[in-house]
C-alpha positions in Angstrom: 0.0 0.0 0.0 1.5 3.5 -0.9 2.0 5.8 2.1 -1.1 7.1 3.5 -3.3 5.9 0.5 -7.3 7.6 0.5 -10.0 5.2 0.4 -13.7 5.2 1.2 -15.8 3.6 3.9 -17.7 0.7 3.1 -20.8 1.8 2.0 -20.2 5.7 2.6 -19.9 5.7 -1.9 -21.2 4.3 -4.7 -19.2 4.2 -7.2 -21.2 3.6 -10.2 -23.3 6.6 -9.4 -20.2 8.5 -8.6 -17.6 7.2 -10.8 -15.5 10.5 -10.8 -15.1 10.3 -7.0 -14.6 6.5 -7.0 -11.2 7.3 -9.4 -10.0 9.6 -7.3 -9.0 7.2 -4.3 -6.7 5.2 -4.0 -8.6 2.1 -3.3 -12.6 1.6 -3.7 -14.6 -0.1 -1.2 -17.6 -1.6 -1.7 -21.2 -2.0 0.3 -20.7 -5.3 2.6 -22.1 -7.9 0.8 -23.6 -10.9 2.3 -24.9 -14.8 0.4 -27.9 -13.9 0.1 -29.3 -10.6 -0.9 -31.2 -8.2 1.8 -33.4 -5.7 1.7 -32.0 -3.7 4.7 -33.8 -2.3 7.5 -36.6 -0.2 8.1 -36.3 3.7 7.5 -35.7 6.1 8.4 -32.0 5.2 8.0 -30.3 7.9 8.7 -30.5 10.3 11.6 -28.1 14.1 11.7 -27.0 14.3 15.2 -24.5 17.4 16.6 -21.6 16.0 15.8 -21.8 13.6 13.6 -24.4 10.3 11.7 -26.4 7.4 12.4 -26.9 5.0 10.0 -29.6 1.5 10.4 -28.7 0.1 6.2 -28.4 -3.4 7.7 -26.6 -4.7 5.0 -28.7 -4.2 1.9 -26.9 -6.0 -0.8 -27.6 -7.5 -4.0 -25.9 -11.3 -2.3 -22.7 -12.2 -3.8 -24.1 -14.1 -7.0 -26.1 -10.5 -7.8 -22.9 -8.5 -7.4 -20.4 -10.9 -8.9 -22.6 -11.1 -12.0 -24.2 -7.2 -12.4 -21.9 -5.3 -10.1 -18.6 -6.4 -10.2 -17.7 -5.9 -14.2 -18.4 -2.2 -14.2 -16.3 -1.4 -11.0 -13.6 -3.4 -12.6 -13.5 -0.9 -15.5 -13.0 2.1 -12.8 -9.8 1.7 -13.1 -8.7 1.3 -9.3 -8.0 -1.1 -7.1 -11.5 -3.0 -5.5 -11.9 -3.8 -2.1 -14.6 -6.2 -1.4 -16.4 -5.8 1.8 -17.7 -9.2 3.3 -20.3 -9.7 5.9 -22.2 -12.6 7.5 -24.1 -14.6 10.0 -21.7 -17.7 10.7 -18.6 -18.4 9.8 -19.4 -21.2 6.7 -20.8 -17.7 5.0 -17.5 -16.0 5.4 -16.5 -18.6 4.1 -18.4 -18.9 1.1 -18.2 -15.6 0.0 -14.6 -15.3 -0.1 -14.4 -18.8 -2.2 -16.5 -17.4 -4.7 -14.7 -14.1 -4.8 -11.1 -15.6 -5.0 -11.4 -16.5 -8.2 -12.6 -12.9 -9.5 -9.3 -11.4 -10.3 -11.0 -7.8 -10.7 -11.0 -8.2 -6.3 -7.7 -6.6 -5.4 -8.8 -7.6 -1.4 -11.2 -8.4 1.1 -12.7 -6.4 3.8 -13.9 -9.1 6.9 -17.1 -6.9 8.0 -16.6 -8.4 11.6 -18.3 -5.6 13.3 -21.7 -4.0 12.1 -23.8 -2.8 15.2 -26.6 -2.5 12.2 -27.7 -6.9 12.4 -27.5 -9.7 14.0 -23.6 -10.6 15.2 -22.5 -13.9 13.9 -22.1 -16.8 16.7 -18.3 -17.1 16.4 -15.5 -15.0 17.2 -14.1 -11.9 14.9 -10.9 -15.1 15.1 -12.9 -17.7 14.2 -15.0 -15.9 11.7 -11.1 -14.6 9.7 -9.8 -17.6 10.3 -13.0 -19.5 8.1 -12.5 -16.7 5.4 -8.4 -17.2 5.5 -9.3 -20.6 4.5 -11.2 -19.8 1.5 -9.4 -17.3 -0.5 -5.3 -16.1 -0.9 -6.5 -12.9 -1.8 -5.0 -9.8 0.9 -7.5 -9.7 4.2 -8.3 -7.0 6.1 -10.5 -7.2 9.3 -12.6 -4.3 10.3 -13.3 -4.1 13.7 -15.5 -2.7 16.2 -14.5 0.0 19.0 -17.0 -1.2 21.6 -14.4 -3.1 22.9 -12.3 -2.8 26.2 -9.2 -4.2 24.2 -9.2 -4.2 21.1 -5.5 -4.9 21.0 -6.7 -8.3 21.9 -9.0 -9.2 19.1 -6.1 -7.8 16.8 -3.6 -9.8 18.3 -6.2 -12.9 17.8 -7.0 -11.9 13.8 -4.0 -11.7 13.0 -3.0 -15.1 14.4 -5.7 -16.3 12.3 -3.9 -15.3 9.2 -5.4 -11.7 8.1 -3.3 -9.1 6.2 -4.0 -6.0 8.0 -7.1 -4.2 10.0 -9.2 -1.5 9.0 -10.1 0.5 12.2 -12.8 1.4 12.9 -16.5 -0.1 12.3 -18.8 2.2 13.6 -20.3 2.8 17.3 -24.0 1.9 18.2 -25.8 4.6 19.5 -29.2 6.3 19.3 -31.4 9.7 19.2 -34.9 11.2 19.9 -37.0 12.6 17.6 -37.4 16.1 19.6 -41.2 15.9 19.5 -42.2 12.1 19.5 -39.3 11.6 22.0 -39.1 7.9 20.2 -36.1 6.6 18.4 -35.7 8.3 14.7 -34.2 5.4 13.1 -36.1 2.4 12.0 -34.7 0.0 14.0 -34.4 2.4 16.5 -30.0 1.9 17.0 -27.6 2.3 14.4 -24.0 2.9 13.8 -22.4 6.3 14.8 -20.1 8.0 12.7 -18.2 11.4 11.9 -16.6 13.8 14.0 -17.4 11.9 17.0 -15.6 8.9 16.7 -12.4 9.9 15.6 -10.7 10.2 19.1 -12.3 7.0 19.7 -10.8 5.5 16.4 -7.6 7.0 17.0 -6.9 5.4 20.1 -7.9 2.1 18.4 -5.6 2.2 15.5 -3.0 3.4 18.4 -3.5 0.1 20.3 -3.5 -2.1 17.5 -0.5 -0.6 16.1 2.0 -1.4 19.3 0.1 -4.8 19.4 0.5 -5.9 15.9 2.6 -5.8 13.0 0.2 -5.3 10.3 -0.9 -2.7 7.8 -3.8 -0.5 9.2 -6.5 1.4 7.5 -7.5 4.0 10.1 -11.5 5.6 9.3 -13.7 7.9 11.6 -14.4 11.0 11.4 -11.3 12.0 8.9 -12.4 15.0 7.2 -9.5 16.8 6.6 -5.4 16.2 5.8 -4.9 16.9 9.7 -7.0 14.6 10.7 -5.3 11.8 8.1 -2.0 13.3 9.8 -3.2 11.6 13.2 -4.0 8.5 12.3 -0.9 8.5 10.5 1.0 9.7 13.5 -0.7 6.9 15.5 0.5 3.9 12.9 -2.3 4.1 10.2 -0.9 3.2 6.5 -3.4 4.2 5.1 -7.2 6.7 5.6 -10.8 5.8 4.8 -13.1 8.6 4.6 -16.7 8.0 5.7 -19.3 10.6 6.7 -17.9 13.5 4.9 -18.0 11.9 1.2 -21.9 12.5 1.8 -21.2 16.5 2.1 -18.1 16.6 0.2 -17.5 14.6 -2.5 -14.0 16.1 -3.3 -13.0 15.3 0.1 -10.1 12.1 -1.5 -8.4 15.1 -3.4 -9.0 17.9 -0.7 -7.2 15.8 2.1 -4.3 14.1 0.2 -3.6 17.7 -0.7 -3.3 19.1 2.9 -2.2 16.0 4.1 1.2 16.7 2.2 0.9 20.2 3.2 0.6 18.9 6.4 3.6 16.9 6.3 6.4 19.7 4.8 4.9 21.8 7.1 6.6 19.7 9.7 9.6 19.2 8.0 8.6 16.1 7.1 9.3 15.0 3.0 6.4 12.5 2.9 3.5 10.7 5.1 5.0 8.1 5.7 8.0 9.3 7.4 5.3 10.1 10.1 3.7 7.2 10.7 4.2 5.8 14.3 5.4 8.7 15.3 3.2 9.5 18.1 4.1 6.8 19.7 8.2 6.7 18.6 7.6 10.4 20.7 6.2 8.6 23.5 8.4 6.4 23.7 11.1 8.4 23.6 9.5 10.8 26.4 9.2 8.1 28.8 12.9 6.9 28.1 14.4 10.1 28.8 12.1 10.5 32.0 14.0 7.8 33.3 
């Protein structure tokens, strides 16, 4: 992966409505998609809050025969490298979608969905459930985790052992709001996933973690909006920036923030991302060794 490449969220573009923007990342990641196809939740499905989105999709997808056959040849022609997200409810369907995707040579990797607060959670663990899919396919696998975790250092430590490529950080965070005058939930399903602003400290101190705990490329997402914040996650060990909730108010947002990110960067003396990454911690480090 080139040094702090842009990518989208899973399902925060769609790139054959918005091929422009799709060809501007570095990487294109698609909507999670499951065996079967699902019609999603109940709307309302999204909800504004103060700082930042809830979302209740629950995995609407087309199943992996429907995208394989009808959505996978035109993203192929994009141009840039696909991601495919993969979701489930056990591990035999992990499973089964990455055997039928490691054979399409227009998937570049594979995206383990092992954390969406939007349905059902599959029995097994997020180890058990990579482990299933490392079996299946030799394609690069990424596992995308949840926050709502004490240690989350742990369950990277534990996919990795199960043979996974690198961790996309972070899933979004359940949470839920009030319509003002019904006082009931606004979403359909009345929780959903929390994204934006709001979870980028959260996300931060994720890919932070998992960095010291695990040698393995990181794709750090929530809340990135702008070069400074893709500076962070670099600065905390990311490889590598998905941007989410701001794609839905600006689209130019890839170009925008690998712009100021280098601006970022030479405004620190600093020739290139990557010769920041880690460094938060390198700093740290070095702090508490000269302390003593």
């Amino acid at each position: 992966m080139e040094p702090t490449s842009i990518l989208n969220a899973s399902g925060c573009l769609d790139a054959l409505v918005a091929p422009g923007v799709a060809r501007s990342l570095d990487a294109f990641v698609t909507k999670t998609v499951t065996p079967l196809p699902r019609e999603g939740n109940p709307p309302p499905r999204f909800i504004e809050t103060e700082a930042g989105m809830l979302n209740s999709i629950g995995l609407q997808n087309p199943g992996i025969e429907g995208f394989v056959r009808d959505h996978l040849p035109p993203l192929a022609e994009l141009g840039v490298p696909i991601w495919v997200s993969v979701g489930g409810f056990s591990a035999s369907d992990y499973a089964s979608v990455c055997a039928l995707l490691d054979d399409c040579e227009a998937v570049a990797t594979v995206e383990l969905n092992l954390s969406c607060p939007n349905v059902e959670e599959a029995p097994e663990t997020a180890a058990e459930l990579a482990h299933a899919a490392r079996g299946a396919t030799s394609k690069p696998l990424y596992a995308k985790l949840s926050p709502a975790t004490w240690d989350i250092a742990e369950t990277a430590r534990a996919v990795a052992d199960a043979g996974v490529d690198g961790l996309s950080l972070v899933n979004t965070i359940r949470g839920l709001a009030l319509d003002p005058q019904t006082l009931r939930p606004g979403l359909g399903r009345d929780v959903g996933g929390y994204s934006g602003p709001a979870l980028r400290p959260i996300a931060l101190a994720c890919v932070w973690a998992c960095a010291a705990a695990v040698d393995l490329t990181i794709v750090g997402m929530g809340g990135v909006a702008s070069g400074r914040d893709a500076l962070d996650f670099t600065a905390a060990g990311a490889s590598a920036v998905a941007l989410g909730t701001i794609l839905f108010s600006d689209p130019a947002a890839p170009a925008r923030v690998r712009a100021e990110l280098g601006v970022e960067s030479i405004d620190r003396g600093f020739g290139s991302p990557a010769a920041i990454r880690g460094i938060a911690r390198k700093e740290a480090t070095s702090a508490v060794a000269s302390a003593e």
